[in-house]
N, C-alpha and C positions, 0 to 999 in steps of 0.2 A: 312179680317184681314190685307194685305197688304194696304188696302187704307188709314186705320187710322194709320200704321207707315211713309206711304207718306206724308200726312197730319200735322204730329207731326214735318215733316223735314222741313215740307214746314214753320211752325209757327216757329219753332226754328231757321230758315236761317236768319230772316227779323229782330231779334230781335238781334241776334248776330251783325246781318251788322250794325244796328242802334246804337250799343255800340261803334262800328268804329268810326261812323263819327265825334264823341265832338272832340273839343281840350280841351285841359291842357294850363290853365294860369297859370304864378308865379307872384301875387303881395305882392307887402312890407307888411311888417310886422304892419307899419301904415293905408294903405291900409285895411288890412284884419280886423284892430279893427272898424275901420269904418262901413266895412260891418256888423259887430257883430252885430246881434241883441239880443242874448242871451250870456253871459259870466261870467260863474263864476268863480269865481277867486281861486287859486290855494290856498289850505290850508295850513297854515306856522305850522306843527306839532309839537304835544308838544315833541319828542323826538328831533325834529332840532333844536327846539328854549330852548330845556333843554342842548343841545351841543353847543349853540351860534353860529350856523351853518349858514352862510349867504352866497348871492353870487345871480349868474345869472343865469336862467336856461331859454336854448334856444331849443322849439322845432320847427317842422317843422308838420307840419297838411297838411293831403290831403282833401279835400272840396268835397265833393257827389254833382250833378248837381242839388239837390234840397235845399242845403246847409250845410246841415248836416257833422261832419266830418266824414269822412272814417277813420283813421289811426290820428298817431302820434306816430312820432320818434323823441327821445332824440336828441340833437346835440352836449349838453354840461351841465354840471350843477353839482351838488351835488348827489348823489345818495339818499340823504335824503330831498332831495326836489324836484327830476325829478318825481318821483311817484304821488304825490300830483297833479303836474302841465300836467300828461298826464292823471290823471280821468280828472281834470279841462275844459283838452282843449276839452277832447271827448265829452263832454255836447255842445257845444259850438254850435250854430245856427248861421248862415251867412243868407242875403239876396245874392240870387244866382247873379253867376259870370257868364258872358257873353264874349266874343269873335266875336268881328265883328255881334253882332247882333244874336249871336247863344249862347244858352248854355253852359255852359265849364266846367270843372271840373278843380279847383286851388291849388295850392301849395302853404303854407305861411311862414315861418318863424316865430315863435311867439317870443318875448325875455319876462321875467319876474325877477324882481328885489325881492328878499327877505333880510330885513333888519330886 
């Protein structure tokens, strides 16, 4: 019984270490539409666009090393259109971000224009 929790320490140490090693890029917000290979666009609801509700909404997207995003936090915007633009960005599929020839996990800035 002691050798399979030895075991379990031994697979769980290498995997930990190996989530160490990526780095974190931040590239622009042009930058990151570039990489986009999947983007759908933020839905303009019909209660925003029944309140004439317009404006910028700026979030920031964490990127997963396989491209996919992790997260999305507000920076700025409407409350009646950050919601729409953070399902949006979480769908959103990147061709993965590299670092000196290594993997990396990115940080972006998205900005979104509703008119």
């Amino acid at each position: 019984m002691a050798n399979l929790v030895f075991h379990s320490m031994l697979i769980a140490i290498p995997v930990l270490a190996g989530s160490i090693a990526f780095a974190e890029v931040r590239v622009s917000g042009a930058e990151a539409a570039k990489a986009a290979v999947q983007k759908p666009q933020p839905e303009y609801t019909a209660i925003a666009r029944q309140m004439k509700v317009s404006g910028k909404v700026e979030v920031e997207a964490s990127i997963a090393l396989d491209g996919s995003v992790e997260s999305v936090r507000v920076i700025s915007g409407n409350p009646l259109l950050t919601a729409s633009t953070v399902t949006a960005v979480k769908k959103w599929k990147f061709t993965p971000f590299q670092e000196k020839g290594t993997p990396a996990k990115a940080v972006a800035v998205l900005a979104f224009d509703f008119k």
